[in-house]
C-alpha positions in Angstrom: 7.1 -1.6 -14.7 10.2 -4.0 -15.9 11.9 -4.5 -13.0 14.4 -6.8 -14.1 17.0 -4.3 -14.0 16.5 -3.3 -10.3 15.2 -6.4 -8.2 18.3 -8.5 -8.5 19.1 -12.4 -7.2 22.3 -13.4 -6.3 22.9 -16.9 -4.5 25.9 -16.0 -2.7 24.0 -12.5 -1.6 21.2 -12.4 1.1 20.6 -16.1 1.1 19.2 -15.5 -2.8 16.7 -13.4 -1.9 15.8 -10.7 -3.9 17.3 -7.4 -3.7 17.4 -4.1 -4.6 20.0 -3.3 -7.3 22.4 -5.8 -5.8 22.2 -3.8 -2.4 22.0 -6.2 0.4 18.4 -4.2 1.2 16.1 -7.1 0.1 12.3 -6.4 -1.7 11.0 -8.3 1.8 12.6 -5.6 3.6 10.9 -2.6 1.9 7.7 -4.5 1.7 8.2 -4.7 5.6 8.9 -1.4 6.0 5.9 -0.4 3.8 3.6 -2.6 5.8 4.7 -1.3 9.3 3.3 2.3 8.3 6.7 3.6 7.3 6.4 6.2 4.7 8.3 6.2 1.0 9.9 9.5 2.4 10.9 7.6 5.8 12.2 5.1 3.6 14.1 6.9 1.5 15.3 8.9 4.6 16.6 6.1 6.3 18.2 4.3 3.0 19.9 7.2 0.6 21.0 4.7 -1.3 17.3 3.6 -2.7 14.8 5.9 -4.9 11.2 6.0 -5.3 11.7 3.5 -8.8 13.5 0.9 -6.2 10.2 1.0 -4.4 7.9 0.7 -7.3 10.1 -1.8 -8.3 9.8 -3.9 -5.5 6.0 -3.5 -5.6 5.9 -4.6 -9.1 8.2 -7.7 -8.6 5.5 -8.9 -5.3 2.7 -8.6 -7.6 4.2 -9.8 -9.9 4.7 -12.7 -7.9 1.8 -12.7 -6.7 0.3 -13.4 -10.4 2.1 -16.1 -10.8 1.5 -17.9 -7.4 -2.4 -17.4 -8.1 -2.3 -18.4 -11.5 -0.8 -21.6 -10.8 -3.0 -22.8 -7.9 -6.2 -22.3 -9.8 
């Protein structure tokens, strides 16, 4: 998934941490969310202004991440 378009970084937004769409909801936050138990439908529930793609998204951006941090330690 290219999430370029959606996971956005702003330094004068959030402290520069990334966020959804320029949204002040941040890709920790829905990663939070997600690891607490709460469902895609709570999420979505609680946050109209978000869709299922910002949540792929911010899946794609922490492995993404992820990638990157492994490659480089080995």
């Amino acid at each position: 998934m290219d999430y370029a378009k959606i996971i956005t970084i702003e330094p004068g937004k959030m402290g520069g941490k990334p966020c959804i769409r320029g949204l002040r909801i941040t890709v920790y936050d829905v990663l939070d969310y997600l690891a607490s138990g709460m469902t895609e439908d709570e999420i979505l529930h609680d946050f109209p202004d978000l869709t299922r793609e910002d949540l792929r998204a911010c899946l794609a951006f922490a492995a993404d991440r992820e990638r990157r941090l492994a490659s480089t330690s080995n």
